[in-house]
Every structure is written in C-alpha cells, then in structure tokens.
C-alpha positions in Angstrom: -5.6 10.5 2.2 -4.1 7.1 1.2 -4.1 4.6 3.9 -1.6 1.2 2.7 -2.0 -1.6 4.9 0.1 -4.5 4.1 0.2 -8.2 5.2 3.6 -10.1 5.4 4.1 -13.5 6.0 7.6 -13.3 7.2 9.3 -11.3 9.9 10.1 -7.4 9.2 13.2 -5.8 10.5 12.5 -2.1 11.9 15.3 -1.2 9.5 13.1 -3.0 6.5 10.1 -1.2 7.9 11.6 2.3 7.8 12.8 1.5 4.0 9.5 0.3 3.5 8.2 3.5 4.8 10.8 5.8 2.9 10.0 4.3 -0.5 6.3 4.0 -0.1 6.1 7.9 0.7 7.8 7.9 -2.5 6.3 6.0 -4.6 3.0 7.6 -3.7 3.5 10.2 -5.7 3.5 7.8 -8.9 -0.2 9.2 -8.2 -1.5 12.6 -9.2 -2.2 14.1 -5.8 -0.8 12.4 -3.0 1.9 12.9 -1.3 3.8 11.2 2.1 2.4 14.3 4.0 -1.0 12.6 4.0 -0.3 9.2 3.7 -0.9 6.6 6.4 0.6 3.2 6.4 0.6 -0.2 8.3 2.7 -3.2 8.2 1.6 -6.2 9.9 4.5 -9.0 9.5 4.4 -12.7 10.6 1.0 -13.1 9.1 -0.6 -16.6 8.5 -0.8 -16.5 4.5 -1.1 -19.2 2.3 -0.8 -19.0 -1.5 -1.8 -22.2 -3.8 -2.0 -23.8 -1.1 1.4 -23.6 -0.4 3.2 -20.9 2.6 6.6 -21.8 2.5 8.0 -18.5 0.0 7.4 -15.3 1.3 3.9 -13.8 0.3 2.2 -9.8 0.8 -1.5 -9.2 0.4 -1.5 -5.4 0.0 -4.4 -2.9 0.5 -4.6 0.3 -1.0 -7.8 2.3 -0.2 -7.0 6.0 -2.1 -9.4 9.5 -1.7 -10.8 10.9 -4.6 -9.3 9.2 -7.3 -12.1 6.5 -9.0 -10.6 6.9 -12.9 -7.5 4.9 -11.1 -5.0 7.3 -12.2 -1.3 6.5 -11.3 -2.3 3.3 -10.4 -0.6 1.3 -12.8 2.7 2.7 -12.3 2.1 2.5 -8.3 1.4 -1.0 -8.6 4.6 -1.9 -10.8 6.6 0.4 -8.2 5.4 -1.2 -5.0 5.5 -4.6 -5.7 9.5 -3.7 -7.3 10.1 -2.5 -3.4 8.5 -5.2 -1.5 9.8 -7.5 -4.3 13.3 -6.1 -3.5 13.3 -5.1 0.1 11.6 -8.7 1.4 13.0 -11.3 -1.3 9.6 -12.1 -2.5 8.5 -13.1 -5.5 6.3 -10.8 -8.2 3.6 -13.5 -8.2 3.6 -13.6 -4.8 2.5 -10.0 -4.2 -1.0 -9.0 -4.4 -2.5 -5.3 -4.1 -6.3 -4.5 -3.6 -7.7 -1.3 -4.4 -10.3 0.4 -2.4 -11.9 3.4 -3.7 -12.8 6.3 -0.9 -15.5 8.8 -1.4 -16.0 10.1 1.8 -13.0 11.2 4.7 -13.1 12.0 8.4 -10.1 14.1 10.0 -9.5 16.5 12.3 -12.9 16.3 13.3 -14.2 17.4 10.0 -16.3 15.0 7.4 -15.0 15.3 4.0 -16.7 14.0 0.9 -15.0 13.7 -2.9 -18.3 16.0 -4.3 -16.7 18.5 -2.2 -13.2 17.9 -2.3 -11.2 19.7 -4.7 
C-alpha cells in the first residue's frame, strides 16, 4: 500500500485537492503494482516551508513511503510525473519540489500484519 503525504506551503482549493487526488491515483501506476485502489494520500497545505532560506515561491516537500518495492522500480517515471502535476496544478516551480522515498517492508490492515517475505 502506498501512503503520499505531501506538504504545501500555499493554500489548496478542494477543487485542486480532488485533481491532485485524480492524477496521483493515476500516476501511481507509473509503478509496477500499485494501483489507486490501495493508495492512501494526505495533503497538508499552508505549511511553514522555507527553501534557501527564502519562502516567498510556492514550495512541496513530498513523502512517498511504497510496499514491497526496494529495487525502486517505477520510481523514476513517478517522480518526473508527480512533480509535472504539482508543478502544473500549484504554479510551483521544478526546483522547488522535493520527494522522499521511504521503503516499507512490513504492513498492517484490516487487522492482519503483513510482511514483503510474505507478500507476493
């Protein structure tokens, strides 16, 4: 299961959030796997960020923490196609766009513990 959180230093529009939402249950699928269906997001706008010293552009600190998935496949494409939509969708700059990856290798849902050793 993918869980995105993202940090936005300016305000988000519930209409930007649903795009947001829309695109990044696309662009999921940029790796081999995933799917919206399992993926879990957060936005968290008007965040205090400051890049080179400086917090007067729009800036998003992105996390990524993915299942199952330590060779980092897809991620390459996912990161070019995220930072295009917040690029796009929030008027912010390339440079100004950061994503961290987290590896997972161990789950809990539904009340069930899940470990990538026995996922498959």
């Amino acid at each position: 299961m993918p869980f995105i959180k993202s940090k936005i230093s300016i305000p988000l529009s519930k209409e930007q959030e649903t795009e947001l939402k829309t695109r990044m249950g696309q662009a999921i699928e940029l790796i081999p796997g995933k799917s919206e269906e399992y993926l879990l997001l957060e936005f968290e706008d008007n965040c205090h960020l400051w890049l080179r010293g400086r917090n007067d552009e729009p800036i998003v600190y992105i996390e990524a923490a993915i299942f199952g998935n330590e060779p980092h496949y897809g991620y390459d494409s996912f990161t070019a196609e995220i930072t295009h939509i917040f690029s796009e969708l929030l008027h912010t700059k390339p440079e100004n766009i950061y994503v961290k990856y987290e590896d997972i290798t161990a789950w809990g849902v539904r009340g069930m513990y899940i470990d990538r050793n026995h996922y498959r």
